[in-house]
C-alpha positions in Angstrom: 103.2 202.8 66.7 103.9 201.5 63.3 107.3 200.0 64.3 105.2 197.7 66.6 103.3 196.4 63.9 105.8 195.9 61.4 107.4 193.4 64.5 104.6 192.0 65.1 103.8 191.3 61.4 107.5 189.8 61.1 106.7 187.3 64.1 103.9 185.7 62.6 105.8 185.8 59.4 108.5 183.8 61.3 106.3 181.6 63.4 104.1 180.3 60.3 107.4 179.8 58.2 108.5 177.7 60.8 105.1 175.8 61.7 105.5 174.8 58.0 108.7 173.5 58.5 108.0 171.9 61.3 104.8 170.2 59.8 107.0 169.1 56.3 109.6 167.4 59.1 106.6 165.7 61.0 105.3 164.4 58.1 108.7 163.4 56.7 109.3 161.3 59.9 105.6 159.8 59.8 106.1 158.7 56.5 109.8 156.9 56.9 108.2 155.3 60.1 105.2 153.9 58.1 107.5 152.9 54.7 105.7 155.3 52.9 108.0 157.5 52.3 108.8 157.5 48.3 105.2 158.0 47.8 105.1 161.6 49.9 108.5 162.6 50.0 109.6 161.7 46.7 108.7 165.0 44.9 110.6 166.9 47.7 113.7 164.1 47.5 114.0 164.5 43.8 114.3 168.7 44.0 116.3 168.7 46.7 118.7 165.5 46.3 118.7 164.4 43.0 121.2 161.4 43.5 119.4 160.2 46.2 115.7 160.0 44.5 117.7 157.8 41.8 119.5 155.5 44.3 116.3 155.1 45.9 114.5 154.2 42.3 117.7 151.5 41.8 116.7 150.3 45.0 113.1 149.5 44.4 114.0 148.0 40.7 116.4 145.6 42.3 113.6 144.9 44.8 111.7 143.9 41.6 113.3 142.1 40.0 114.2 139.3 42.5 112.8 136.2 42.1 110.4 135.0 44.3 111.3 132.0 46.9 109.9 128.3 45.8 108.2 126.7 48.5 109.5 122.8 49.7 106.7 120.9 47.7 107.6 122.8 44.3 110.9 120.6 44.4 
């Protein structure tokens, strides 16, 4: 009787380790669709891909610092 438990104990180990994973890569697709990525990813990006997290930084400073378009009546 006590193998049974000990599987049984396993598979819910297994199936709420990979509920979680499947809810990080539900939210990680939610996110990118809605742009709001660096704000709920970002934590994860940085741990896991470091070079990434600071290519995505670069990308929102050169964002930045582009200057904004004049409209036809400022020339």
């Amino acid at each position: 009787m006590g193998t049974i438990d000990d599987i049984w104990i396993l598979l819910v180990s297994l199936a709420a380790v990979a509920g979680f994973l499947g809810l990080l890569g539900w939210a990680a697709a939610r996110s990118r669709r809605r742009g709001i990525g660096a704000s709920m990813m970002g934590p994860f990006e940085e741990m896991w891909r470091p070079t990434a997290a600071e290519s995505r930084i670069e990308v929102q400073l050169q964002q930045e610092r582009k200057k904004p378009i004049g409209s036809p009546d400022d020339l």
